[in-house]
Structures are given as structure tokens and as C-alpha cells.
N, C-alpha and C positions, 0 to 999 in steps of 0.2 A: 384338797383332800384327794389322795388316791384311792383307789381300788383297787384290790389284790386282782391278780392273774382268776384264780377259783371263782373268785364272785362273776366275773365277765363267761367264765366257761360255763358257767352253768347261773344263769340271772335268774330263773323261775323255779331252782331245786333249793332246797333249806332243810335244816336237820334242827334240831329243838326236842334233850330230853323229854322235856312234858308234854311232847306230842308224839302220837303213835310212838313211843318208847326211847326217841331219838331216829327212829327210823329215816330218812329223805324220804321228804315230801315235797307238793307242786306247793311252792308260795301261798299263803291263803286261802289253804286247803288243808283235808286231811287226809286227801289222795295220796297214797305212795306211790314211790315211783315203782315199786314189786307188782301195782295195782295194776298202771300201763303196759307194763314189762310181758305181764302175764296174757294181757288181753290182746299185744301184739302177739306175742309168742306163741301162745297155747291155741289162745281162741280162731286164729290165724285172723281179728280185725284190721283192719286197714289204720293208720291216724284218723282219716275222717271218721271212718266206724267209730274211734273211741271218743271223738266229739258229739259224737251223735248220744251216745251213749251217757256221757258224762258232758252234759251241753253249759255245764256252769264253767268249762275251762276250754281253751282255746287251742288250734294249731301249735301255734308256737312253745306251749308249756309241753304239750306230748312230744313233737320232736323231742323238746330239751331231756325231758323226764327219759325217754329212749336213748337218747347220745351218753346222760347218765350213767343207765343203765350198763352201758355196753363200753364204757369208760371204767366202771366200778362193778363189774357181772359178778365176780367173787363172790364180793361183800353181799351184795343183793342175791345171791343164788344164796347164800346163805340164810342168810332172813326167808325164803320160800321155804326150806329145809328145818325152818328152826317149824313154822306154822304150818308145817305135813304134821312134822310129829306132835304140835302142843294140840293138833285137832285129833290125833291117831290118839293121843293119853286120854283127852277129855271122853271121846268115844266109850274108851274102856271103864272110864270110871261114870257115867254119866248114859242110863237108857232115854233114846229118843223120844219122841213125842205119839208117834207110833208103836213104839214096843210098850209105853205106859199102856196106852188106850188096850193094846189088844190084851195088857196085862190083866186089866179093869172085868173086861168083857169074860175071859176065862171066866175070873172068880165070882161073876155075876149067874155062870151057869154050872157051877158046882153044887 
């Protein structure tokens, strides 16, 4: 039995509609690879940082879920881009947790 070329490039990343939407994830997880991406990127963590962090997964899965990443940045800067805006809609249509309570409190002192 062979192996494709893709499966050896990336041995620890997987995609699977019924999970996170299809999105790439770390194997037997439902870490995306958006998840490491961002936590190198943004966060400015280290890999170890993001083992430390997420201690259920290992060295080797972040490199790969990173090599991914920056193999496929498009794709994946897209999916960051799609969860800006589906958290910017949810804001508008949906008051926090905060603005109920102080909503509460007004109407308790009218």
C-alpha cells in the first residue's frame, strides 16, 4: 500500500467535514491549524509556548500544523477572515453578558 505524497507532508494535519466544518485540524484533535497559526502569529508564542499551552499535543504536530499553515496561508488566512466577521455579526445581533446585566440593573432603578 502506498502513500500519497500529501499524506507524508503533512502526517499530523486532517480535514473531515464534520469536524470544525472541514476546516484542517491536528489529528485527533479539534485544534486547528488557524488555532496554532494565530498563537504563533499574533500571540507572538514560541512552539514550546503553544505545547505548554495545549499540553494534550506535541512538538511535532505544531511544527507540522505551522508548515501547513504557511504551505496553505490563503486558505487558512481565510477561515481567520470568515471568524472576524461571523464574531463582528454575532456582536451586532446578540448584547453581551455585560450589557444584559447593566441592562437589568437600569430597570431595577427606574
Amino acid at each position: 500500500m502506498s502513500i500519497s505524497a500529501k499524506q507524508l507532508k503533512h502526517p499530523y494535519i486532517t480535514t473531515n467535514k464534520k469536524i470544525r466544518n472541514g476546516e484542517p485540524i491536528i489529528s485527533g484533535t479539534g485544534i486547528r491549524v488557524l488555532d496554532i497559526a494565530i498563537r504563533y502569529e499574533l500571540a507572538g508564542m514560541t512552539p514550546d509556548d503553544i505545547i505548554v499551552a495545549l499540553p494534550h499535543i506535541n512538538l511535532s504536530q505544531v511544527h507540522d500544523a505551522l508548515s501547513y499553515y504557511y504551505d496553505n496561508k490563503d486558505e487558512i488566512d481565510m477561515y481567520w477572515k470568515k471568524a472576524i466577521k461571523d464574531t463582528q455579526t454575532l456582536k451586532k445581533i446578540q448584547t453581551s453578558v455585560l450589557e444584559q446585566k447593566i441592562g437589568k440593573i437600569k430597570n431595577i432603578h427606574r
